[in-house]
C-alpha positions as CSV (number, residue, x, y, z in Angstrom):
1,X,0.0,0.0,0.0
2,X,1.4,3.3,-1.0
3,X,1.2,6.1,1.1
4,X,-0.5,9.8,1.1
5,X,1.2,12.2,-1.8
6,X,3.8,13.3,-0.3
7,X,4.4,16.3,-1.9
8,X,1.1,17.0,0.5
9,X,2.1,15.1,3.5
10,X,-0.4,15.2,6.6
11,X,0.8,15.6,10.0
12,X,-1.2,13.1,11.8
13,X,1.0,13.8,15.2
14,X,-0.8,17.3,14.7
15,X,-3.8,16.5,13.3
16,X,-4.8,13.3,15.3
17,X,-6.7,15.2,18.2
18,X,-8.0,18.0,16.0
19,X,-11.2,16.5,15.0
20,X,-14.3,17.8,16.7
21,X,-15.7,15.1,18.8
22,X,-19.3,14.5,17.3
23,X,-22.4,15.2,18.8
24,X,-23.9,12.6,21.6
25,X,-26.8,11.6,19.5
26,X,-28.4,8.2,19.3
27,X,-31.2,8.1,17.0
28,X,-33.9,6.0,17.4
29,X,-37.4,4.9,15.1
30,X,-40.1,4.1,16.7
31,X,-41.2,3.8,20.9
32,X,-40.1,0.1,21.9
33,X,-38.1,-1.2,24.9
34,X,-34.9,-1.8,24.5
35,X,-34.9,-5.2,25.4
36,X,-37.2,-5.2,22.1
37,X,-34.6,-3.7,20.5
38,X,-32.1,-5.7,21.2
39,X,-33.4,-9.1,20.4
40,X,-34.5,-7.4,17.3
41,X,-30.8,-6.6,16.6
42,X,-29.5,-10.2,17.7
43,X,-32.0,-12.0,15.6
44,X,-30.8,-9.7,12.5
45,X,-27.6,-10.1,13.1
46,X,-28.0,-14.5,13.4
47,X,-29.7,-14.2,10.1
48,X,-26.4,-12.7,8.2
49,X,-24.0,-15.2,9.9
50,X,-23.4,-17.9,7.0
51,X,-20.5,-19.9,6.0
52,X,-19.0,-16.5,4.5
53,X,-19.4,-14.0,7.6
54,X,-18.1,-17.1,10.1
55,X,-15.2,-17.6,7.8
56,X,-14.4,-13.8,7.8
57,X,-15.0,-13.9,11.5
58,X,-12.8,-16.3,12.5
59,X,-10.1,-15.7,10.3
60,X,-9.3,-12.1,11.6
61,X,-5.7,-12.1,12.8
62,X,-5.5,-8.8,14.5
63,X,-2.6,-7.2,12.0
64,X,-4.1,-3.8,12.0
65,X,-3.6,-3.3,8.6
66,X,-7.1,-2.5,8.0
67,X,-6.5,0.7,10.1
68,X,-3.4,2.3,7.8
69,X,-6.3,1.4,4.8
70,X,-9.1,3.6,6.0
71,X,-9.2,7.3,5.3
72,X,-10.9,7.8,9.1
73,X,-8.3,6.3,11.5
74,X,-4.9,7.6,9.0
75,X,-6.8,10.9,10.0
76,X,-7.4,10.8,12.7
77,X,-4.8,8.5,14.4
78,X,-8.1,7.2,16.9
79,X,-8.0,3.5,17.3
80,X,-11.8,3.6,17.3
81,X,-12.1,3.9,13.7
82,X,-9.8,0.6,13.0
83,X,-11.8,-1.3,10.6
84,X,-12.8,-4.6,12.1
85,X,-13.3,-2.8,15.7
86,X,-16.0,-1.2,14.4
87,X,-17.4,-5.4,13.9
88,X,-17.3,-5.7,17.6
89,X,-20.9,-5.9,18.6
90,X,-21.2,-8.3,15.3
91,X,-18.5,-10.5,16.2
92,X,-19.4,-10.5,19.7
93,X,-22.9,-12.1,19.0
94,X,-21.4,-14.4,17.1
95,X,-18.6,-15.5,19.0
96,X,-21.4,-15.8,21.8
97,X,-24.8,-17.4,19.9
98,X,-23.4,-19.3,16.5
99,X,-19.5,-19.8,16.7
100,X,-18.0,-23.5,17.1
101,X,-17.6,-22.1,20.8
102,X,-20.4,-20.4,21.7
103,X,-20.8,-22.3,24.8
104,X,-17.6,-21.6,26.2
105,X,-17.4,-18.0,25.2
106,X,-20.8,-17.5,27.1
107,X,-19.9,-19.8,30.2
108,X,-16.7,-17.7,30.8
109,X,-18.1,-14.6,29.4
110,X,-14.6,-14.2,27.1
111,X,-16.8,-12.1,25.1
112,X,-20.0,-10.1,26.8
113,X,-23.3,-9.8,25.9
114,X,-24.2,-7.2,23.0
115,X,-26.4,-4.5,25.4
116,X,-28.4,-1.8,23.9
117,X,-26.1,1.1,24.8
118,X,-23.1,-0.4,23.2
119,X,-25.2,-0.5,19.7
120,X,-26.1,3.3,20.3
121,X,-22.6,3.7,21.1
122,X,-21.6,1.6,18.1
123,X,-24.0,3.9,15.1
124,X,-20.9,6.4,14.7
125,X,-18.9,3.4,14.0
126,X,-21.2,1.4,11.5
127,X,-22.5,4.6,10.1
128,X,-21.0,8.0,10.7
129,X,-17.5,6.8,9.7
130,X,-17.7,4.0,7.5
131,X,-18.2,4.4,3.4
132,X,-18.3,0.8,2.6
133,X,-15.3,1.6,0.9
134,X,-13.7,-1.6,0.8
135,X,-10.5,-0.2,1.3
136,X,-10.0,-2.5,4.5
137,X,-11.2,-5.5,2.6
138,X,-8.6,-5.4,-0.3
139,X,-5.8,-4.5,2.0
140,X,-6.4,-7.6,4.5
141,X,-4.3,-10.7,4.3
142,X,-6.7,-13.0,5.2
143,X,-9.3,-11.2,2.5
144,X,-11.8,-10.7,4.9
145,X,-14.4,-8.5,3.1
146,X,-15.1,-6.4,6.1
147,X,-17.5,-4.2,4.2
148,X,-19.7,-6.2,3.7
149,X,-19.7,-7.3,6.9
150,X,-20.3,-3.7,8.1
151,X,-23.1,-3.6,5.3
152,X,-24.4,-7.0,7.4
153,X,-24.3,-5.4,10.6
154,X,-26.5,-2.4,9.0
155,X,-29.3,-5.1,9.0
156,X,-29.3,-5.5,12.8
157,X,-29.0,-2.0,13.5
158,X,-32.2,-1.1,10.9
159,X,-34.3,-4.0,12.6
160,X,-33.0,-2.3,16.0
161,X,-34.7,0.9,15.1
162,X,-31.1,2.4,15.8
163,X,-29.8,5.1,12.2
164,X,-29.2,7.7,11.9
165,X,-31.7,10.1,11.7
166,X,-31.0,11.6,8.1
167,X,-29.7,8.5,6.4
168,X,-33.1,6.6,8.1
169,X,-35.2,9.8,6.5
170,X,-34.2,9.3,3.0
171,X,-34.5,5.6,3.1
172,X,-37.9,5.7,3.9
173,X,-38.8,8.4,1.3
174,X,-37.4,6.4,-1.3
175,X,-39.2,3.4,0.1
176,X,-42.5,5.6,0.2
177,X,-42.3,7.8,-2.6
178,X,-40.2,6.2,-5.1
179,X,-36.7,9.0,-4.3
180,X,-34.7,9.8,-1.6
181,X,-35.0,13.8,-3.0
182,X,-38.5,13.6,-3.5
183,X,-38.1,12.6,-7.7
184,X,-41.5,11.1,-8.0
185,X,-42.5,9.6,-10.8
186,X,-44.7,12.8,-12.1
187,X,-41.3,14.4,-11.1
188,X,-39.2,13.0,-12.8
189,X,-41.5,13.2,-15.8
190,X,-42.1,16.8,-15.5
191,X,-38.3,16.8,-15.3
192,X,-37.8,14.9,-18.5
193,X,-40.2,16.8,-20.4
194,X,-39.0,20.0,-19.6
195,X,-35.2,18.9,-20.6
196,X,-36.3,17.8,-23.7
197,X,-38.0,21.1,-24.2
198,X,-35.1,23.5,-23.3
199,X,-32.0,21.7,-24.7
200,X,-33.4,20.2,-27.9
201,X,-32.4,16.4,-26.9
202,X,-35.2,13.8,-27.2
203,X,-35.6,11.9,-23.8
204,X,-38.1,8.9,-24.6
205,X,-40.6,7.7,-21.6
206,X,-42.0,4.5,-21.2
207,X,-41.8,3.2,-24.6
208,X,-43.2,-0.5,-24.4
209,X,-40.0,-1.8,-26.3
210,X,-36.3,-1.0,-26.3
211,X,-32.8,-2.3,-26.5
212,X,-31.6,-0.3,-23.5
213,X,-33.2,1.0,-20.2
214,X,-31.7,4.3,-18.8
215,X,-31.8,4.9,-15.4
216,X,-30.7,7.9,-13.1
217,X,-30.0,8.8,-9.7
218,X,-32.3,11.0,-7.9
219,X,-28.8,13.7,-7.6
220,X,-28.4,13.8,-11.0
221,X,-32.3,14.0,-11.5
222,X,-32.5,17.0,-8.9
223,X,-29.0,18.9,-9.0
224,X,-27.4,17.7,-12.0
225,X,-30.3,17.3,-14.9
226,X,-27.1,18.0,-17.3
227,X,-26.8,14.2,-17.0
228,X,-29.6,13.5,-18.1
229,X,-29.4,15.2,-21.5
230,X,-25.4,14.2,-21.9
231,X,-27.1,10.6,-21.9
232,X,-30.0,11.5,-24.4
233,X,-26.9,13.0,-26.7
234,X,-25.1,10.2,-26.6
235,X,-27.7,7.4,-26.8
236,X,-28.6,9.0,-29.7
237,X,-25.1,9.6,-31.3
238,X,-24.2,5.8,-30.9
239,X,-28.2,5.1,-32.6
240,X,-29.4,2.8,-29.9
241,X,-33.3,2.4,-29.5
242,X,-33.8,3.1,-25.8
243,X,-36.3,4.4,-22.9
244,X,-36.3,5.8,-19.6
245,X,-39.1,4.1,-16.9
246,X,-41.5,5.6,-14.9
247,X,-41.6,2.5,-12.7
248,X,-38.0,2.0,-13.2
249,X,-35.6,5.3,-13.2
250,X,-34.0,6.0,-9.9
251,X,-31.0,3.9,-9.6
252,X,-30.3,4.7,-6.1
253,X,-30.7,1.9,-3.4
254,X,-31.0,4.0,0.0
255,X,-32.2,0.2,1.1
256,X,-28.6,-0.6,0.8
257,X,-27.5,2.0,2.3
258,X,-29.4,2.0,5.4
259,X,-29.6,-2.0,6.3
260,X,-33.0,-2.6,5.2
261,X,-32.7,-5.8,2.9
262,X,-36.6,-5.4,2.2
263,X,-36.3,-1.8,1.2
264,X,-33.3,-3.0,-1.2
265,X,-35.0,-5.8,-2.6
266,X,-38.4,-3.5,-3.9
267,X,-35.7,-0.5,-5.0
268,X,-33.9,-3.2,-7.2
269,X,-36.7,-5.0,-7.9
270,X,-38.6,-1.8,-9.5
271,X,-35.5,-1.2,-12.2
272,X,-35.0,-5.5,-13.2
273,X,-39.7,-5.2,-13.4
274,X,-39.0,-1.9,-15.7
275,X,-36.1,-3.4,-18.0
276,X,-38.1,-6.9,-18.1
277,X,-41.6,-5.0,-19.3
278,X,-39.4,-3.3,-22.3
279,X,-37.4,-5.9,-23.1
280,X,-34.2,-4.3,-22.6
281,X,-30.8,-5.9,-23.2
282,X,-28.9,-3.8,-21.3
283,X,-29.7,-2.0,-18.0
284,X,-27.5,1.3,-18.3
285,X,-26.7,2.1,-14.3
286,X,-26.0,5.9,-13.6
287,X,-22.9,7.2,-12.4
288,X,-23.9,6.3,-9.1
289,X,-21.3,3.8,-7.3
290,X,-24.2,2.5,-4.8
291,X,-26.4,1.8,-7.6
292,X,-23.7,-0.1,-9.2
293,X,-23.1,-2.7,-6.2
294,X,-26.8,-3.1,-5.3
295,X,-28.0,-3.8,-9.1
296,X,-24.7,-5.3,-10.7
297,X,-23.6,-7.4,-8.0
298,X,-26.8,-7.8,-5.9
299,X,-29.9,-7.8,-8.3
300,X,-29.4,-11.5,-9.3
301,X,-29.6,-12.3,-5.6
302,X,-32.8,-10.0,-4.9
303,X,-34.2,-11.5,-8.4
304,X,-33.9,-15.2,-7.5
305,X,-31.8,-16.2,-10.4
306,X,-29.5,-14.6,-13.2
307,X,-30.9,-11.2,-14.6
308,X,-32.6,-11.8,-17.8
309,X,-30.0,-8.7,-19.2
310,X,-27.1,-6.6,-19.0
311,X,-26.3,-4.3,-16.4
312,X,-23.5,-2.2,-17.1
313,X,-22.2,1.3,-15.6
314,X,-22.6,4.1,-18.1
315,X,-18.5,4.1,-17.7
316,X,-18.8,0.4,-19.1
317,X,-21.4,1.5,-21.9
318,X,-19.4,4.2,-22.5
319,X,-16.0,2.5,-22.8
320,X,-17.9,-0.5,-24.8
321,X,-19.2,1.6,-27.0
322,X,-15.8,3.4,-28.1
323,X,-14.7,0.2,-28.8
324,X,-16.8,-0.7,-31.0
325,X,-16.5,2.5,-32.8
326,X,-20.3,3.7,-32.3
327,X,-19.3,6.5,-30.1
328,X,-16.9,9.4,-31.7
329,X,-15.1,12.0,-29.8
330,X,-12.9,15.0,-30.2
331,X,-10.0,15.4,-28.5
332,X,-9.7,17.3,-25.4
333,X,-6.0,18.4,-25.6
334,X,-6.1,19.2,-21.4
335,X,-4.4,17.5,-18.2
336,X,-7.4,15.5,-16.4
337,X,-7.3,13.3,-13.1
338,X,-9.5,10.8,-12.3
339,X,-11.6,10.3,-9.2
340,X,-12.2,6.5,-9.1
341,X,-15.0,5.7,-7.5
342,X,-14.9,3.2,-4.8
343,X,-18.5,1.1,-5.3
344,X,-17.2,0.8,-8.9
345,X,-13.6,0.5,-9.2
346,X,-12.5,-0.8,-6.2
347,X,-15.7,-2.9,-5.3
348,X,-16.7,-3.5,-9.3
349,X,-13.8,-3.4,-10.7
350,X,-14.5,-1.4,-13.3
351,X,-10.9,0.6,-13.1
352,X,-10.2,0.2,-16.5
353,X,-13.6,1.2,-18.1
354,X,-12.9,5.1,-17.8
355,X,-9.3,4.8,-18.8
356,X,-10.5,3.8,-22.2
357,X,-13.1,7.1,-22.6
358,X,-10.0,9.5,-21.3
359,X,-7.5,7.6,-23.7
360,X,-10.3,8.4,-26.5
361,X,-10.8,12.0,-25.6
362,X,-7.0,12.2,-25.4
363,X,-6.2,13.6,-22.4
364,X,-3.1,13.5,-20.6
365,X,-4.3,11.6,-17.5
366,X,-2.7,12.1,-15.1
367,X,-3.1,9.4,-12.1
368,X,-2.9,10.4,-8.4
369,X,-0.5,8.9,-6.3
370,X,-2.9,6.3,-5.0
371,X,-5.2,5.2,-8.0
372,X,-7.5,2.6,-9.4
373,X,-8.6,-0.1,-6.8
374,X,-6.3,1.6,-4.6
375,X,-7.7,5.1,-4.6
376,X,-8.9,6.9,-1.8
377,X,-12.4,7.3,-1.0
378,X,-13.9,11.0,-1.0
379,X,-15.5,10.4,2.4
380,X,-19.3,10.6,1.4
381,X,-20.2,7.2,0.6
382,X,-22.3,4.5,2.1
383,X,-24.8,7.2,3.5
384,X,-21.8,9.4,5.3
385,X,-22.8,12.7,3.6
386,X,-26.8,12.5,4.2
387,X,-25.3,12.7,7.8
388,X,-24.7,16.1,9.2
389,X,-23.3,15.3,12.7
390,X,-20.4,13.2,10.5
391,X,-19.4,16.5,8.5
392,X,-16.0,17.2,10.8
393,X,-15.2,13.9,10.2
394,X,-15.7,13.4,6.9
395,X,-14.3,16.7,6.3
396,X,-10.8,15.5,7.6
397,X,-10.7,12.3,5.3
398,X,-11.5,14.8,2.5
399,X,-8.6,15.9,3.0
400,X,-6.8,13.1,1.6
401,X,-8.3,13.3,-1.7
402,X,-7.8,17.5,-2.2
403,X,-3.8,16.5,-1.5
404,X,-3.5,14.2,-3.9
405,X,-5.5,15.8,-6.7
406,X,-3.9,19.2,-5.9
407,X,-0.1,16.8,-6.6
408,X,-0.9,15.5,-10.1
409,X,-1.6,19.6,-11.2
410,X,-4.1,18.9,-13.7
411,X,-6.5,21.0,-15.1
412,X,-9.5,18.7,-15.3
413,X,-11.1,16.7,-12.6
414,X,-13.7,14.5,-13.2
415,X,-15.1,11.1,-11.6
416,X,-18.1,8.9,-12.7
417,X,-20.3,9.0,-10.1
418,X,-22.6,11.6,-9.0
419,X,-22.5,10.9,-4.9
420,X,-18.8,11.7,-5.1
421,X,-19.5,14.7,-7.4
422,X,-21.9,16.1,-4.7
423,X,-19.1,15.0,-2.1
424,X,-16.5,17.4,-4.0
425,X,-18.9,20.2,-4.4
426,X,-19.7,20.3,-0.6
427,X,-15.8,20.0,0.6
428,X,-15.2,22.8,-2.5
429,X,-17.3,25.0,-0.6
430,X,-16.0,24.0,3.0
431,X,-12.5,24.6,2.2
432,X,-12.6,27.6,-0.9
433,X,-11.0,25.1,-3.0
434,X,-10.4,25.6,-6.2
435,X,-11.0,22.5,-8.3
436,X,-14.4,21.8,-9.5
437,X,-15.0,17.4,-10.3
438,X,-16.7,17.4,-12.7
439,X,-18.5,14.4,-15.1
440,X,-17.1,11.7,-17.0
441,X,-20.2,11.7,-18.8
442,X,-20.7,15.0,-19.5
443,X,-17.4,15.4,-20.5
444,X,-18.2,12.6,-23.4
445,X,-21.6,14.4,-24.4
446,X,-19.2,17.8,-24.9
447,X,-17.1,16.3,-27.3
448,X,-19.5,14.1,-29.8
449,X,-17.6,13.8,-32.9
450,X,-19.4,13.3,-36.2
């Protein structure tokens, strides 16, 4: 593992006490007793222990490697924020209820009982300061994938009534209305119509048949509707016959995010019911990383059995489609640096997808120090920015990423997914720094080439 540019070197001897301790704030849904809430939690957390999770749990050899991987403990030096401590209450109910010694550990209490106030304790660790980057996972000898057993963990703290307050919000507004920002489906179609209006582009809706299915996520749909007519540009440029879904469009799986495996099954569930009724081929994701794990590498799962299509990233379509010569571009004679995502590079392994669209647009890319499947995560993902008490925090892993991107000196930045756009925007205007990230994808719809 390489380590932070160090043309911009961070001080962690200085910097290690210098974040603002977060608010004292447990959320809770819902008036139960706690003892409800526990059990609720314990059962949840039984449920996700397989053959997988009690491989991972067991195998954990206490290097601390995990810690130099995540952006949280390098800094802030705290020992808290070590990935697999953040496990603990996971791995003590199954050291205690479902391990091969279960029986001993509870008969000489080697690991206590999970109690209420140590999960309250716990939702800054599983939530405020944990992306789901995966960072931890590709770093650890023994490849213990620990986030997804964060993501695991989620489920017991959702059935425990115990998220926080913002990231719970949004969830359920997706679950209830279709979009986390309130994207409706008469929304989004008032949306669509009036982009089609202003910029010329035609955005089809619900046409009963088409090769490809579009979908968005609700930040593109609400603060960056340029997406949406870079797509109609270039799904017209490379001649495919496609649609956007009323019942099918937002891409984003707040389900996911939160722990609620119900809530992620219907938000999935909606886009694979849309693409089935036109009888898509392809299922074009957003640039959303989230989207990309829950559909790509989920939606079998939540199906029942292998997706009756395609489901690519628009990076992927993108990148597919220069290859096979239906998409044209100009150059762009600039100096550009990537933002890989982590849900799609690191997690999807997509790193090479948007190498291919930058070699096309000739750029000089120029890679940060830590790149690809080992870049650093901007700090917003896996619900982190929809929560305001995190901000400090998050902040101070941002910093990471404005280091390294200020190193390479380029005069483009851009990424391919819209969280971490909205991420960059909102430490832009913490900070007064001066790079802007901008879109892969609108970058490619600004230089169409006959």
């Amino acid at each position: 593992m390489s380590d932070i540019d160090a043309t911009h070197p961070v001080d962690l001897e200085s910097k290690r006490f210098s974040i603002r301790k977060p608010e004292v704030r447990y959320d809770k849904q819902g008036e139960r007793p706690d003892s409800d809430r526990l059990a609720a939690a314990m059962q949840a957390f039984v449920q996700d222990m397989g053959r997988a999770a009690a491989t991972y749990l067991e195998s954990c050899i206490h290097c601390g490697n995990c810690a130099e991987a995540c952006h949280f403990y390098v800094q802030t030096g705290d020992p808290k924020y070590t990935p697999i401590w953040k496990l603990e209450p996971f791995k003590q109910a199954y050291k205690r209820t479902v391990g091969p010694f279960a029986w001993l550990y509870r008969a000489l209490n080697l690991k206590h009982a999970v109690t209420v106030e140590q999960l309250q304790e716990w939702q800054h660790l599983l939530y405020d300061s944990c992306t789901v980057c995966g960072r931890c996972s590709m770093i650890c000898p023994m490849g213990i994938d620990i986030a997804s057993l964060v993501s695991q963990a989620r489920h017991g703290m959702f059935a425990a009534g115990l998220v926080p307050h913002e990231l719970w919000a949004v969830a359920e507004r997706a679950e209830r209305e279709g979009s986390p920002l309130g994207a409706t489906p008469k929304v989004f179609a008032d949306r669509v119509e009036w982009l089609a209006d202003d910029f010329e582009v035609e955005l089809p809706l619900d046409r009963p048949e088409a090769e490809v299915l579009v979908t968005f996520s609700s930040i593109e749909i609400m603060k960056y509707p340029a997406s949406l007519v870079a797509t109609a540009r270039i799904l017209q440029h490379a001649g495919y016959s496609w649609t956007l879904s009323t019942k099918g469009y937002e891409a984003t799986n707040f389900g996911l995010l939160s722990g609620n495996a119900a809530w992620q099954r219907d938000m999935t569930m909606k886009l694979v019911d849309a693409a089935i009724a036109c009888g898509a081929k392809v299922l074009v994701l957003p640039e959303c990383g989230h989207a990309y794990t829950a559909l790509r590498w989920m939606g079998a799962n939540a199906y029942g059995k292998p997706l009756p299509f395609r489901v690519l990233h628009i990076s992927e379509f993108l990148a597919e489609n220069v290859q096979n010569g239906r998409l044209r571009l100009q150059k762009v004679p600039k100096s550009l640096a990537f933002h890989d995502p982590c849900q799609v590079s690191r997690r999807g392994g997509a790193v090479a997808a948007p190498r291919v669209v930058l070699a096309a647009l000739g750029v000089e890319l120029r890679e940060t120090r830590d790149h690809g499947s080992l870049g650093w995560c901007c700090g917003g993902g896996g619900g982190v920015v929809t929560i305001h008490r995190a901000d400090p925090l998050r902040y101070k892993a941002f910093e990471i990423k404005m280091s390294q991107l200020d190193a390479t000196g380029a005069e483009l930045t851009v990424t391919s997914c819209g969280n971490c756009r909205q991420t960059f925007d909102d430490g832009q205007a913490h900070f007064g720094w001066a790079r802007t990230m901008g879109s892969l994808l609108e970058l490619v719809a600004a230089n169409l080439r006959d």
